[in-house]
N, C-alpha and C positions, 0 to 999 in steps of 0.2 A: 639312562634314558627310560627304559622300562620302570624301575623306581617309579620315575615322574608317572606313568601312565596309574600304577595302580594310588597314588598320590590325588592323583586331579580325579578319578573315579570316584575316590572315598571322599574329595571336595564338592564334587557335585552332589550329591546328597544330603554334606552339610550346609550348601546353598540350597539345595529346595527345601529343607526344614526351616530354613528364614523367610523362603520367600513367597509358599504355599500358602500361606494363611492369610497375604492378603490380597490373592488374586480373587476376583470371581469364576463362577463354573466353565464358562466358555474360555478364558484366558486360563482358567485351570488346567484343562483337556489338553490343550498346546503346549504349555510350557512341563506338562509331566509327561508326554509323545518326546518333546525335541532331548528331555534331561535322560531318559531312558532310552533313547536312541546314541545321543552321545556315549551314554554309559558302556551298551553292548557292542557299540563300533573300539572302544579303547579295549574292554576285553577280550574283542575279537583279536585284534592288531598284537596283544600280547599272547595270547595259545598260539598264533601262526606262527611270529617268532619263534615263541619254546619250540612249535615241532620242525622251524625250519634252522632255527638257528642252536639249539639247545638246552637244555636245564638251566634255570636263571635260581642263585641263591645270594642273598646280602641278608642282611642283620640289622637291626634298630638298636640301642644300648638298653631299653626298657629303664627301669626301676629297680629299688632296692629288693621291689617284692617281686618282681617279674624275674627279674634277672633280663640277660639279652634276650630281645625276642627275632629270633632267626625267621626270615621269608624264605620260601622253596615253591618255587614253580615247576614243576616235572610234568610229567607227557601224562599223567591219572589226572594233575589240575588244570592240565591244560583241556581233556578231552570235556571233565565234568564241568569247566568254565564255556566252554561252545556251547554245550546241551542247556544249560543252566541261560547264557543270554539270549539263543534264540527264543525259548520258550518264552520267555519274559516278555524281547520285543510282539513276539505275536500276539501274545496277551495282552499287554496294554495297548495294541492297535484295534483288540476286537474290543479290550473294554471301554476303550474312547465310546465306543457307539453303542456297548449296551448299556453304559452309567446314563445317557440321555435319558433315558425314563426317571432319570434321580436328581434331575439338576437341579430341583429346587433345595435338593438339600445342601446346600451350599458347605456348610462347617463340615459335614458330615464327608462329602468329597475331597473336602481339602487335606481333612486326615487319612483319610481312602488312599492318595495320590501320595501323602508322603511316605506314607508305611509302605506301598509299593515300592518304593525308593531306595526306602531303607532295606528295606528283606534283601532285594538284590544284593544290595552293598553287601548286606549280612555275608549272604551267602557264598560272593565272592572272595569276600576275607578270610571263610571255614575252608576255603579250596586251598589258601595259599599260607596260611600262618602255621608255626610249629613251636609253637609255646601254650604250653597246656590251661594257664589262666586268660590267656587273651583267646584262645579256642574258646572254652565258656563263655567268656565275657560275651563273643557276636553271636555264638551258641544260642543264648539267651535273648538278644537284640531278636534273632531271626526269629525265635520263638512269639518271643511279644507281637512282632511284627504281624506274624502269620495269626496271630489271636482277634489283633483288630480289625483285618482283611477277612477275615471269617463272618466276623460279628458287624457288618456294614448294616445288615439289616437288625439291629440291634433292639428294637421295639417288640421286634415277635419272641414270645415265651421260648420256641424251639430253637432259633437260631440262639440265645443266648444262653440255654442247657445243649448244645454241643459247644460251643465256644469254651464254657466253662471246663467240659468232658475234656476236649483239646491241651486245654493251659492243664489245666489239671495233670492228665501223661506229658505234658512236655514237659514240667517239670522233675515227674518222678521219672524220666530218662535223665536228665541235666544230675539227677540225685547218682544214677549206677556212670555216669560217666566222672563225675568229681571222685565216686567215692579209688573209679581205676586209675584216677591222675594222682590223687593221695595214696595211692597204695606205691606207687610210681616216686613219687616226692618223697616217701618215707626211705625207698631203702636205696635211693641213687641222690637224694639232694637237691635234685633235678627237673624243672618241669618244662625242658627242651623236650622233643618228639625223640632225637635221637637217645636219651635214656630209657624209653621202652626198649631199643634196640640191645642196648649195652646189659638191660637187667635181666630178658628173656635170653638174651645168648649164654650166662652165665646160670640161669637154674628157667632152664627150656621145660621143665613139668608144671610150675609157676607160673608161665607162659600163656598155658590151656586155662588157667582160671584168670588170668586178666582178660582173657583174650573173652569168655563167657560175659565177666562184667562188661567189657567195651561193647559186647555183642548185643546182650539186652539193650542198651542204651540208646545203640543207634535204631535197633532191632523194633522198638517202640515209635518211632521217626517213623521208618521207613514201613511200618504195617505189617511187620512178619506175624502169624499167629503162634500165640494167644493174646500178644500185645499191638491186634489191629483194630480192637473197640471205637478208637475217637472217629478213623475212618470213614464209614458209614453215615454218622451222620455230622461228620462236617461235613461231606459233601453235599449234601444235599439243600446246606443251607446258608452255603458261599455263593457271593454272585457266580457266573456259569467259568466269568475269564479267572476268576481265583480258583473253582474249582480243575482249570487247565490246569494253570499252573503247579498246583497242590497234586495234582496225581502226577503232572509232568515231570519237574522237578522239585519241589520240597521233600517229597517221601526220599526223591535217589538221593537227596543231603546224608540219609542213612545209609544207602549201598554207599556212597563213597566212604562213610567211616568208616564201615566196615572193610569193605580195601583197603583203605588208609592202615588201617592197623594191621592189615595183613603183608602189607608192605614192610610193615616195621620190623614186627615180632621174628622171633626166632622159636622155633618149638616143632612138636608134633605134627605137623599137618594134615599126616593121614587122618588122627583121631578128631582134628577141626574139618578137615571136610565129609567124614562119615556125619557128622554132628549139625552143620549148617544144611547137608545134601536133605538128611532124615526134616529138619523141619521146615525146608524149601518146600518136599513133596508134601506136607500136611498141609501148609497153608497154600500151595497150588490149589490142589483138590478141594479144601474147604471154601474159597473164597470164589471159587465158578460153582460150585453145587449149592451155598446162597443166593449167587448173583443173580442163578436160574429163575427161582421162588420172587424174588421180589418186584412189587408193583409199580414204585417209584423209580424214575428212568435213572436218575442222578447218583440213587442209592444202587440202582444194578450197577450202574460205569467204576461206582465206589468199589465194591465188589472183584469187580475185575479188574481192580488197581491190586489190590490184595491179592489176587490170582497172578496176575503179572511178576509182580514182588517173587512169589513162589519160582517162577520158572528164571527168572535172574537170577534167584540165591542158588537153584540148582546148577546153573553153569559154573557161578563160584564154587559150591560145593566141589564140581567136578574138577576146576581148575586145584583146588588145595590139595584133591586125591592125587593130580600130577605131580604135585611137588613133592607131595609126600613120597609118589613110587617116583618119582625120577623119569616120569612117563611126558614128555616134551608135548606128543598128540595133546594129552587130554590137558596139559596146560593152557595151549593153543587155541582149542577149540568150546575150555571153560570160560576160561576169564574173555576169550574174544568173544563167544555167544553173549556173555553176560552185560559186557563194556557193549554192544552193539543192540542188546535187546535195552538197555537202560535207553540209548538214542533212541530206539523204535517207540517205543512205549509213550516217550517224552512226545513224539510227534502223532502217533495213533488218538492217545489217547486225548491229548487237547480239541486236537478235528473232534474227537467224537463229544465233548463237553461242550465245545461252543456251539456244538448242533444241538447240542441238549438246550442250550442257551436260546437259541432262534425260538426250538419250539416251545421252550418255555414263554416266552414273548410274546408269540404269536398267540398260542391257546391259554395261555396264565394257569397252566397246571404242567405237573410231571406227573400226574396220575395216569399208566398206561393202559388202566381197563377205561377210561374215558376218551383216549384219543383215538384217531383210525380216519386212513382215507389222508392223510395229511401230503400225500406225495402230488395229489392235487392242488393244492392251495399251495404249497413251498416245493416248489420240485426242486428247488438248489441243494435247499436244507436235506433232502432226503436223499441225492446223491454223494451230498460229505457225509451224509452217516451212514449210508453202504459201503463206501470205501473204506470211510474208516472201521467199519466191522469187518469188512473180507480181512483188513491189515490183521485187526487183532487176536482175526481165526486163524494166520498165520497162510494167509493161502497165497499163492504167486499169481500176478508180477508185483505183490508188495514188501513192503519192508519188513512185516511181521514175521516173514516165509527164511528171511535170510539168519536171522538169528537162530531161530528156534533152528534150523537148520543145522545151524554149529552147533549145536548141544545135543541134538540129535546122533551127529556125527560122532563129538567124544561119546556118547555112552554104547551106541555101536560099537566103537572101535576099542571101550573098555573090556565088551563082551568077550575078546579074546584074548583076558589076560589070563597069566597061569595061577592067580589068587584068586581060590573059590569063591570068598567070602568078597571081592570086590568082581565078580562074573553075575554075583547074586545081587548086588547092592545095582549094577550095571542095569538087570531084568527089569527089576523092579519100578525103576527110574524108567525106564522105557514106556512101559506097561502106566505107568501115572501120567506122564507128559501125554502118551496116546487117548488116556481118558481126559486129560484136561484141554484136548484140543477139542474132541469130541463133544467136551457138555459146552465147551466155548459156542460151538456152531449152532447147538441147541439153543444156547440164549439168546445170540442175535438172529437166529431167525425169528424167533419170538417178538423181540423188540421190536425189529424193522418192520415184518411182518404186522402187526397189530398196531404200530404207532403210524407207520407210513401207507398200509395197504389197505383194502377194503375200503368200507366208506365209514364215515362219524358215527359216534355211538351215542353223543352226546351233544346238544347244543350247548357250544362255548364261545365265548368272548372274544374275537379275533382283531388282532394286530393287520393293517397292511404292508407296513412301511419294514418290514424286516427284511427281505431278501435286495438292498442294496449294496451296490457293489464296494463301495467301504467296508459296510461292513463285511464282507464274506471278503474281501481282498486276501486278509490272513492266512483264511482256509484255503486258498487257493495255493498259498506259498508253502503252504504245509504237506499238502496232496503233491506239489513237485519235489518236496522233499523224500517221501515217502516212493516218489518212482525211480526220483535217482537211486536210492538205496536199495530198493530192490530190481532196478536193472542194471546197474553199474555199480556193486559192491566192491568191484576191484578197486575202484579208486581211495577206498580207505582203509588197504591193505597196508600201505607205508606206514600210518598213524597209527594203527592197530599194534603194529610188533613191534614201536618202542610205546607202546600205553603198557601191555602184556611181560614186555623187558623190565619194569619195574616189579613184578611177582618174580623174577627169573633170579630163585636163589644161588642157585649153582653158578651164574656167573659165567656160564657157556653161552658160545652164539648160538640161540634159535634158528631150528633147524623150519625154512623157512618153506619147505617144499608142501608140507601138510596146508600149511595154509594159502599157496596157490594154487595146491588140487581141490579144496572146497569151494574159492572164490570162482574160480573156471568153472565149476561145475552150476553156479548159482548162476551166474552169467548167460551161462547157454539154457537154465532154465526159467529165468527173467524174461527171456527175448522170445523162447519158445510159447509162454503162458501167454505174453502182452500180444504175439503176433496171431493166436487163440481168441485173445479179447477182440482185436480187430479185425477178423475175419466174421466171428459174430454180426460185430455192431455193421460190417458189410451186407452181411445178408439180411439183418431186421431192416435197414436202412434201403436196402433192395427190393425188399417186399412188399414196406412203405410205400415206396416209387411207385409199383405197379399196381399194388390194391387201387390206390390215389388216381389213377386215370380207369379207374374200373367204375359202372353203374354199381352200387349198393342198396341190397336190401336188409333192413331188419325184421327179422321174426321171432317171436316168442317160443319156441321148439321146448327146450328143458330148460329148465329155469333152479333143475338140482332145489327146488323150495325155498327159490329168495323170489321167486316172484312177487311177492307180497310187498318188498321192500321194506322190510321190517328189520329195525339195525338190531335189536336183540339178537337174532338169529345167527349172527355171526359169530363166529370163534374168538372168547375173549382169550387173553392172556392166559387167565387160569384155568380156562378149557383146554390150553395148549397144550401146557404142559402135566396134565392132569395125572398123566401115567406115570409120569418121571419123579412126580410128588408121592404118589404112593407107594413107591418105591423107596425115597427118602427119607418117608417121614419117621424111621425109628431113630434115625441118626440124627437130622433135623428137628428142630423146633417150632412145630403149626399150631397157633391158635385155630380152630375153626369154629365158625358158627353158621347152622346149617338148618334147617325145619324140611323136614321129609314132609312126602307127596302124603295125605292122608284123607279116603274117603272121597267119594266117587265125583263131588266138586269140590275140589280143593279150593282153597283160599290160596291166596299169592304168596308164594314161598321165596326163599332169596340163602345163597351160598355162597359167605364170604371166608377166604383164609387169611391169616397176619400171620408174613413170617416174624419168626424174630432169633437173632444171636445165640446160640443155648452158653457156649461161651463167655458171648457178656452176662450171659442169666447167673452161669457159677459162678464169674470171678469178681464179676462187679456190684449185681442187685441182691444176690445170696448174703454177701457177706455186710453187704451195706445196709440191708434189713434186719440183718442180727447186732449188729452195732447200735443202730437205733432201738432196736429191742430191749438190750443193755441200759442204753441211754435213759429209758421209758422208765425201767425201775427207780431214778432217781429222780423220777417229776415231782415227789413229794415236797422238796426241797425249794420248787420254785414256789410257794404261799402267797407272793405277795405282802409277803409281812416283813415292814423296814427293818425291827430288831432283827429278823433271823440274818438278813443280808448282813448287816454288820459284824456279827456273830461270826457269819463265813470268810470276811476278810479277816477279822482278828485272828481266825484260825489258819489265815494262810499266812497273814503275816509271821506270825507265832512260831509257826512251822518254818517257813521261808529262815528267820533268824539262828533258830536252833538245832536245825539241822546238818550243820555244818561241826558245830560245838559235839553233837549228838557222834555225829559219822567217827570225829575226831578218838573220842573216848570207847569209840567202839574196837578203834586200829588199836589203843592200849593198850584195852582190854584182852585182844588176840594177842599182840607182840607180847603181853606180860602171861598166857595161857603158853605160849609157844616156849618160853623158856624155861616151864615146869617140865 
């Protein structure tokens, strides 16, 4: 029975790649709603089974080259197959309504709707297959996918230089992931999953460098730094419901490889969770101390995909130091922070992209020193993206609060081991999660602050029709998502400790009481915060009341120098955070361009900063610029002159035939050296 479901899944897909191209736009919208709802209700109906009924495995025969291709559904495919279809459905419910501003592009949508199709498919098939060639093969499907879902706006120069940026890392991950399945295939025969198992138990030091290779690989997916370049700006240049889902779930497609393999392997764990911990907290830190700096709304949410990334890989981190010490707590409370901040994140961070989506719509920029005052004109829009910043700052009654919570808790509860060196590693994780919560609040007060508060800075182009209840219906299901979880976390305490039973090398029953002393306590702090929140909105709503039957007068008293009503005057973005930047900026990368006050009437001066990447400066344009420098020395060569061109093939061909003759004579040459 289950077969059949993921069967008629991967069928639907290969019926809307038949039948998309010859709908029109409106019959488009519908029948890529009803294909993608079927979809996520059949892999719904399959993870509830797995977690109600158990581990499902069967086999396919494959091919001479494939060999059997084994299926395995466990409680890791079950949890990342929930996260992975909600996101989706909500996604294609917001982007029904923001593809309207595109319908005349007819072809353009049709390939739009199916590639959405497909990526699912993709995705759902990397959750569930365990054969190392057909991994690649949807590996790749999902890639492509995700390149043309990028590139919708494919006319504009920018959108088509991150598309490329995009494809370009996806393939140089698809490169360190083949090259760990051939490394796998050479010395076991094998390219089942369960031969990582058989080869690492057998030389466990071996282990720590596949496990590096698998790790880049996915490491690039999923945004970890220094491999989170394409990031930034694909986001910024996806429509808003691809950039949900793109922060939501595609990036976690990487966290689950990386558990996937950590499931598998057999080896060290201590020395992989010192190793994943150390570059969780770098790319924590780094990707909120950009996100601060940047002007573009889309590009900061990008940012704080990266930063998120960071505080996941640290509960993994945490969770592998369990296994390594045998420490059950920090198992517990690693890989459940991490499996639960991946759900958070998945629903945070979509709410706050399709709010980026509205305003992008409504005002046709993500330029944040241009917008202001917007809680006026969209008050909808600007309470889903409070919410969803209090989530992402981790504060209660949200979902963000309960996670971080758990990771909080292991590295507390590390602080009191009797290994210095993991008491120290303990601090330090502390001391960074507490800064990255810190510059988190700094950003979004910035954001909201600036994009929603005050008044307009700028005359622009405004949208009506955005705040319909269609389209915000999604956001709305996503904000209940986001309450259950953090006020009733208990409830996915069952699903949590057989997800977390799949890292559980030892093979003992988890000990289950740690993890009802943190749910209780999140519980009673859920209900405390929300019954806080409503006691508030009690009294402003109380005030309300009474003001409202009071005679009012307005008078001018202090006007604090906005009397004037001059929008300049107000505190842009880059006034905000002015201090924090100079503070930064050794570590940072600031373009500035400035003209000082000079001479008793000045002329009009003007202070602008460009952040930019220092990272992608060294590892992408540094070395990209000497290449071409390289290249440069050999322009001579292009002339323009047909004989030389000739010339150049005959000499390749020349070479191409005799160098094999050449190579030959040269082994002789050694073997007959070698026997003097």
């Amino acid at each position: 029975m289950d077969e059949y479901l993921i069967l008629t899944l991967n069928l639907i897909a290969i019926f809307s790649l038949a039948s998309f191209p010859f709908l029109n736009s409106k019959k488009l919208g519908i029948a890529s709603l009803i294909a993608i709802t079927l979809q996520v209700i059949l892999s719904f109906v399959l993870a509830f089974q797995v977690f109600s009924k158990g581990q499902l495995f069967y086999s396919y025969s494959g091919s001479f080259i494939t060999g059997t291709i084994p299926i395995k559904i466990d409680y890791l495919s079950a949890w990342f197959i929930l996260i992975i279809g909600f996101t989706f459905l909500t996604g294609a419910w917001y982007g029904i309504q923001y593809m309207k501003k595109y319908q005349e592009q007819t072809s353009n949508l049709q390939l739009h709707a199916i590639t959405y199709i497909v990526t699912f498919t993709a995705m759902i098939d990397i959750c569930i297959v365990q054969n190392a060639i057909i991994f690649l093969i949807v590996w790749e499907i999902m890639a492509i996918g995700s390149f043309i879902l990028i590139i919708f706006e494919h006319y504009k120069k920018e959108t088509l230089k991150a598309g490329i940026n995009f494809f370009v890392q996806s393939h140089i991950s698809i490169l360190f992931l083949t090259f760990a399945f051939i490394w796998v295939k050479v010395k076991t025969g094998s390219f089942d999953f369960s031969a990582i198992t058989e080869y690492s138990a057998l030389h466990p030091s071996m282990g720590i460098g596949l496990f590096i290779l698998f790790f880049i690989g996915f490491a690039i997916k999923a945004g970890f730094v220094p491999f989170h370049t394409w990031l930034p700006l694909a986001h910024p240049a996806a429509p808003a419901h691809i950039s949900g889902i793109m922060s939501g779930v595609i990036i976690k497609i990487g966290i689950f490889g990386i558990l996937r393999m950590l499931s598998l392997l057999k080896t060290d764990f201590t020395v992989i969770g010192y190793f994943i911990l150390t570059i969780s907290i770098i790319t924590g830190l780094y990707g909120v101390m950009l996100a601060i700096i940047q002007h573009n709304l889309k590009r900061l949410l990008a940012y704080h995909s990266i930063e998120n990334i960071g505080i996941i890989g640290m509960g993994i981190g945490l969770g592998c130091l369990g296994l390594g010490t045998s420490n059950q707590w920090l198992i517990i409370a690693g890989f459940g922070g991490a499996l639960l901040h991946t759900l958070n994140h998945s629903l945070f961070k979509s709410l706050l992209f399709f709010s980026a989506g509205n305003v992008y719509q409504f005002t046709h920029t993500m330029n944040i020193e241009s917008l202001g005052g917007l809680i006026k004109k969209i008050p909808n829009t600007a309470w889903f993206f409070l919410i969803g910043s209090l989530a992402i700052c981790g504060l209660p009654p949200f979902n963000g609060f309960v996670s971080e919570f758990f990771i909080y808790n292991g590295l507390f509860k590390g602080l009191g081991s009797n290994d210095f060196r993991l008491t120290l590693t303990m601090l330090f994780s502390i001391l960074a999660l507490v800064l990255i919560g810190g510059l988190a609040l700094i950003c979004f007060t910035k954001a909201f602050g600036i994009v929603f508060l005050g008044t307009k800075r700028s005359e622009l182009k405004t949208d009506t029709d955005i705040e319909t209840t269609n389209r915000n219906f999604p956001l709305y299901i996503i904000i209940l998502a986001i309450l259950i979880i953090g006020l009733l976390p208990f409830l996915f305490s069952s699903a949590l400790v057989k997800v977390i039973g799949v890292f559980n090398m030892q093979q003992e029953p988890l000990l289950l009481s740690p993890l009802h002393g943190i749910l209780n306590q999140l519980t009673s702090i859920g209900f405390y915060s929300f019954g806080f929140v409503l006691l508030t909105a009690f009294v402003f709503l109380l005030k309300r009341q009474i003001i409202k039957q009071r005679v009012r007068k307005a008078n001018i008293t202090w006007g604090c120098g906005y009397v004037g009503k001059t929008n300049k005057i107000q505190y842009t973005a880059s006034s905000f955070i002015r201090t924090y930047r100079k503070l930064i900026e050794p570590i940072l990368y600031i373009k500035k361009e400035k003209e000082n006050v000079d001479g008793i009437y000045p002329n009009q001066i003007h202070s602008t900063t460009h952040p930019y990447d220092r990272i992608e400066h060294v590892l992408i344009d540094k070395p990209i610029y000497l290449f071409k420098k390289i290249l440069n020395r050999f322009i001579f060569l292009q002339n323009g002159n047909i004989q030389s061109y000739i010339l150049y093939g005959s000499i390749f061909l020349i070479t191409a035939i005799l160098s094999p003759i050449l190579i030959s004579k040269i082994i002789v040459l050694i073997n007959f050296l070698n026997q003097l």
